[in-house]
N, C-alpha and C positions, 0 to 999 in steps of 0.2 A: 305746810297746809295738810289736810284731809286728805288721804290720800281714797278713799273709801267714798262714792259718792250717795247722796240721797237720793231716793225714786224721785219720779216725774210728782207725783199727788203731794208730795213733800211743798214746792214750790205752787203749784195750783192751790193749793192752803193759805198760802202764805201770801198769794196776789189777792184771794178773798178776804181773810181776814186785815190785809194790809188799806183793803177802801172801807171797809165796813165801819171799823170804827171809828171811822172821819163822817161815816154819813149822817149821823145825829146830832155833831156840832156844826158842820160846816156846807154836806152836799144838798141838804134839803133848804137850808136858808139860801143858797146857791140858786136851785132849781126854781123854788116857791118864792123867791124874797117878797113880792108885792103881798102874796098871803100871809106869809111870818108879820110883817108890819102891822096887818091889819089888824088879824087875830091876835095877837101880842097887843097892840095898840102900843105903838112905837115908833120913834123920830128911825129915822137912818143914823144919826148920831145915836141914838139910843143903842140900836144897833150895834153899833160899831164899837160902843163902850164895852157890850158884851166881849166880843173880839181880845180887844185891849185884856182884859181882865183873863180870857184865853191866853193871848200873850205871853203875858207878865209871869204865869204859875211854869206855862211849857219853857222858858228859857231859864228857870231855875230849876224843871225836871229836866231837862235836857243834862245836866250837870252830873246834878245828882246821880240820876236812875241809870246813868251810864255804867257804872263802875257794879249797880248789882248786876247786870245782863251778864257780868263776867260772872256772878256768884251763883247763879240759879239757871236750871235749863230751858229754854227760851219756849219751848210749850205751856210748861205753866205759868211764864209773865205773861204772854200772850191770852190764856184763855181768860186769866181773873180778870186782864184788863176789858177785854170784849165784855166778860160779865156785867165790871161794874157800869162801863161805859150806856150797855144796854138796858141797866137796873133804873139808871140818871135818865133817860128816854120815858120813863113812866110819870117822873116829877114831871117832865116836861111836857107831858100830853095832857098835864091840868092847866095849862097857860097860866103859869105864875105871874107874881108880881114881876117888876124889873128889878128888882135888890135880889130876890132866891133866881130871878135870870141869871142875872152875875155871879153868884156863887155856883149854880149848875155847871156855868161856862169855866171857873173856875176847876170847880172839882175835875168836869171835862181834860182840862189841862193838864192835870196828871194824871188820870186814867189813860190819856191818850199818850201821851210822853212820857212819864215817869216810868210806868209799866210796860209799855209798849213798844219806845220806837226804836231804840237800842237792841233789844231780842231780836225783831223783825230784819234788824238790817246784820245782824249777828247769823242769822240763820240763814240766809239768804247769801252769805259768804261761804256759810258751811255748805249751802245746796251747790254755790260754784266750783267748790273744790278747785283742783289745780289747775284748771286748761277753761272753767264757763265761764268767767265772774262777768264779762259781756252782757253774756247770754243771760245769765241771771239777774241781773238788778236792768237790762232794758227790757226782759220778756215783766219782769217785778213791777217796770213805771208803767209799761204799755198797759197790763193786764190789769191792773188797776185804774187805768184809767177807763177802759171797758167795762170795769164793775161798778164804778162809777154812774157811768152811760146809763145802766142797762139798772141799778138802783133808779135811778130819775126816771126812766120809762116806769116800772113798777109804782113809786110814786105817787105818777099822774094818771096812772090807770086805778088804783084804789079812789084815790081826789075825785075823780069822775063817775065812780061806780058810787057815790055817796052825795053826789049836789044833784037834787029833784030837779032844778031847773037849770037852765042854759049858762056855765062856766062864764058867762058876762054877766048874767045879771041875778049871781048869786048875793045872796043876803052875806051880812056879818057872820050871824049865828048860822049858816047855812055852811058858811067855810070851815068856820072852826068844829062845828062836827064831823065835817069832812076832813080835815087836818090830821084834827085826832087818832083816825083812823089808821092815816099814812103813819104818825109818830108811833103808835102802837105797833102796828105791822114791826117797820124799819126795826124798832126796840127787840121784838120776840126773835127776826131775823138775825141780830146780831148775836144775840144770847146765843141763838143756835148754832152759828159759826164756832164761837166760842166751845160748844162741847163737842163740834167735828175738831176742831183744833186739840182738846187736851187727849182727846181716844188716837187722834191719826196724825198729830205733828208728832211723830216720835223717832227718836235718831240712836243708832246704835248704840248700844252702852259705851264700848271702847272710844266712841267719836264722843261722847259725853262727858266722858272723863278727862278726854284733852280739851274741853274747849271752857273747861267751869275749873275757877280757884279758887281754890278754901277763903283765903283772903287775897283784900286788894292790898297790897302796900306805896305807902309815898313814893318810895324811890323804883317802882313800877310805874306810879304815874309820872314822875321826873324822868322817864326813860321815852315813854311817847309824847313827851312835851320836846324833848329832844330831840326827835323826829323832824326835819323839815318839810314832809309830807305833811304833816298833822296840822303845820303854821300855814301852807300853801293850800290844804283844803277849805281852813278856814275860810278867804279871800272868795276861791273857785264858787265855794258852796254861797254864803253870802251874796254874790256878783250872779250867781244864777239864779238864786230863790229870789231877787229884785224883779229879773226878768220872767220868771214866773207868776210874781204877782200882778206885774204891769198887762198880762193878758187878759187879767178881768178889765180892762178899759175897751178892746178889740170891739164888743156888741154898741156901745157908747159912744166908738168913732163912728161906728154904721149908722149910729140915730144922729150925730150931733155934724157931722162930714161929709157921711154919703146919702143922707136925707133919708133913710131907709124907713119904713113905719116899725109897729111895735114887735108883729110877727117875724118881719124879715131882721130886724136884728135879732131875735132869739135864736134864729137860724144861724146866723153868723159863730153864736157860742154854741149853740150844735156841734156846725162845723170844727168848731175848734177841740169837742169834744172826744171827735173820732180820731181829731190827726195825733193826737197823744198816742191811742194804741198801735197806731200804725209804725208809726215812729220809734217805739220802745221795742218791735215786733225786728222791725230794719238793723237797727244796733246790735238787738240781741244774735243776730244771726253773722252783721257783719265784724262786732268791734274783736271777737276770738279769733278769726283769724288777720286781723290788721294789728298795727299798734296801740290799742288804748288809751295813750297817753298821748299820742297824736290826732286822733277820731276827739276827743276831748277838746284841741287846741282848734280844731277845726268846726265843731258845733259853737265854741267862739265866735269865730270870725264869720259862721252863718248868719247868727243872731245879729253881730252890727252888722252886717251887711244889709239884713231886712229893717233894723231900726232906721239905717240911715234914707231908706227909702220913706219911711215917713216923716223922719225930722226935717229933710230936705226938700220937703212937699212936692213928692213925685206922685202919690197916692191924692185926687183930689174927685169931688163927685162924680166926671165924666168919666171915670178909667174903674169902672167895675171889677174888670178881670183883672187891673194893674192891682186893685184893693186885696181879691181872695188868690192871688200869690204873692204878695208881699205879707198877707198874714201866714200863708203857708212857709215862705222862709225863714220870718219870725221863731213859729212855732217850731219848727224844724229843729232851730237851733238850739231853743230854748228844753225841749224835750230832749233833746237828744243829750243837752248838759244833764238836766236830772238824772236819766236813764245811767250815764257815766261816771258822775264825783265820786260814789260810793266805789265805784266796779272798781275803781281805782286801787283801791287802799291795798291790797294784795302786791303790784307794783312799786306802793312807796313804801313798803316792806314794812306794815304793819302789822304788829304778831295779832293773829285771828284769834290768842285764849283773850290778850288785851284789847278787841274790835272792839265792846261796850263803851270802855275807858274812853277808849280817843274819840268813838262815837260820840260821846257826852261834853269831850270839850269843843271837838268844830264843830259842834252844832251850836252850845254857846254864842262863838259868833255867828254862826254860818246860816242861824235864822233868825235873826235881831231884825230881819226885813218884817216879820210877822207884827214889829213893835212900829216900824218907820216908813215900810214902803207907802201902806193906804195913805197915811195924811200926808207922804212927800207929794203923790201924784195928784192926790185929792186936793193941794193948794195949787198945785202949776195950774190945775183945769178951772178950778173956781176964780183964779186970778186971772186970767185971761179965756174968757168959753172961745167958741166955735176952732177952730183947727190950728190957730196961734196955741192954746194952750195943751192939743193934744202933740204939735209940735217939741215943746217941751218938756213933755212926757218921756217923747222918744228920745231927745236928746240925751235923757235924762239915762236909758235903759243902753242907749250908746256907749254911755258914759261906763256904763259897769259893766258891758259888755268887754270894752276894752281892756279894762281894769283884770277882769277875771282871764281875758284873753292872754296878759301878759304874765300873772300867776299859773296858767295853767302851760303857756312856754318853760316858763322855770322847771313845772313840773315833769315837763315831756323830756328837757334838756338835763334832769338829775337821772331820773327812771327811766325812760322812757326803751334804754337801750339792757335795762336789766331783763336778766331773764326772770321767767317763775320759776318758784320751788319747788 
């Protein structure tokens, strides 16, 4: 490892630039979606086909682009991706048709992956150096989930400073010039990241030199396929980004379960919005001085523990408080696995010039949920509505809950007792 560590602004870069580029594919349709539909004029499946199409490109850059992050210094994939990423924001504030939707989302897919997510998590290992990776990839998930947050505030504060009349009984054509507005912004804000990133992510030359290879060769990547860390994150990652997707339902139980109106479930994904950074903020402080590989096995067994409070229908309209802590344990869990899969790889003795490589294969699997989760959960709920089918759900999130709970034993049970280097 690095023996050499990078300043603090190093990583404060790297937690901006790390939400940024997701804000124009995914966090404004997140925030806005009734507006997106409208202004787009657009099914939810329509929607959703976009997505898919996002999918499909990111799970063959995830492959690919891995193996460059090991070829190139990870500020400059970083800032061309925020570029292009932010250039594609300008198609998309003309409300295109749905066919250039789908290829925007597309192109999206590898400016946000192919260029992108490999350096990110590459440098973010180099900011941990020998004794933080904890610290780094949970202050990483937390802090983006903050930027996140605090994008969506911005948002709907432009949205609002542009509709003349009352946000209920605004016009078509009233939202979409207000839309506009946010997509623009968002776009020149990314751009801008982007040139703080290529003046100020910059890393010692000597740390430069060991972290970038002329070339990648086969029997390099036959060496991290050999790795049983690499087979095991696969599993880990996969079984958690299930349970990350399954928390877009959370607002959905509150309308469809807890009877809540339109406001008070939005609240609900608020709420959920904050416990992410708090959460990645907790890690980052506790998983350096515990065991890593155990803090890992145990936001596991968080997560089923909080599923099983729903699949088991303990959570039911009368138990408000029982509802926003069994989403709090949930969450818990589930964040606390993201903040961690990565933090890992130093543990399962992964060589950090090779992080891109392996990056690029366990992601392969390790986000295939991007392809399968929405329509698994979106059939359980449509086949059975009201709390029978968010039941199912859970069971469902149980089910991989456990799965990765017992990959990530393996994993604690090989490393767990290794030192670092």
């Amino acid at each position: 490892m690095i023996e050499k560590k990078a300043p603090w602004h190093f990583l404060l870069l790297l937690i901006l630039a790390g939400e940024s580029v997701f804000i124009l594919p995914f966090v404004l349709a997140r925030v806005f979606r009734p507006t997106v539909l409208e202004v787009f004029d657009l099914t939810n499946v329509q929607l959703g086909l976009c997505f898919s199409v996002y999918g499909i490109v990111a799970l063959l850059s995830y492959l690919f682009g891995g193996p460059l992050a090991d070829k190139f210094p990870p500020r400059k994939l970083i800032a061309l991706a925020l570029w292009m990423t932010g250039i594609g924001g300008f198609l998309f504030a003309t409300f295109p048709d749905l066919l250039t939707l789908k290829i925007l989302y597309g192109y999206w897919g590898f400016t946000t992956i192919f260029l992108f997510w490999a350096p990110m998590i590459k440098a973010t290992r180099v900011w941990g150096g020998n004794s933080s990776q904890g610290k780094a990839f949970g202050f990483l998930d937390g802090g983006r989930g903050l930027v996140g947050a605090l994008f969506g505030t911005l948002g709907l504060l432009v949205f609002s400073l542009f509709i003349s009349s009352e946000i209920a009984e605004a016009t078509t054509s009233e939202s979409r010039i207000a839309f506009k507005q946010v997509i623009i912004v968002c776009s020149i804000v990314v751009i801008l990241v982007g040139i703080l990133v290529w003046f100020f992510l910059r890393l010692d030359r000597d740390i430069e030199r060991q972290i970038i290879l002329e070339k990648i060769t086969y029997s390099q990547i036959k060496n991290v396929l050999r790795l049983p860390s690499v087979w095991l994150l696969m599993i880990i990652i996969m079984c958690g980004y299930v349970g990350y997707k399954i928390t877009d339902v959370f607002s959905q139980y509150a309308a469809d379960v807890m009877l809540y109106d339109q406001v008070e479930s939005a609240k609900v994904g608020t709420f959920l919005l904050y416990i992410r950074p708090i959460i990645g903020v907790l890690i980052g402080i506790v998983a350096d001085r515990s065991r890593i590989t155990l803090l890992l096995l145990l936001s596991f067994l968080i997560a089923l523990i909080g599923s099983l409070l729903f699949a088991l229908g303990f959570v039911t309209e009368s138990l408000t408080i029982m509802f926003l802590i069994s989403i709090f344990i949930v969450a818990a869990g589930i964040y606390g696995i993201r903040s961690l899969y990565f933090a890992v790889m130093q543990k399962g003795q992964i060589p950090l010039v090779l992080t891109g490589t392996a990056v690029g294969l366990v992601s392969i699997i390790g986000y295939t949920p991007d392809i399968f989760a929405g329509p698994a959960y979106g059939y359980l709920l449509d086949s059975s509505p009201g709390i029978e089918g968010h039941k199912d759900v859970f069971w469902m999130l149980a089910a991989f809950s456990l799965v990765g709970g017992i990959a990530a034993f393996y994993y604690y049970r090989i490393y767990g007792r290794i030192k670092d280097a």
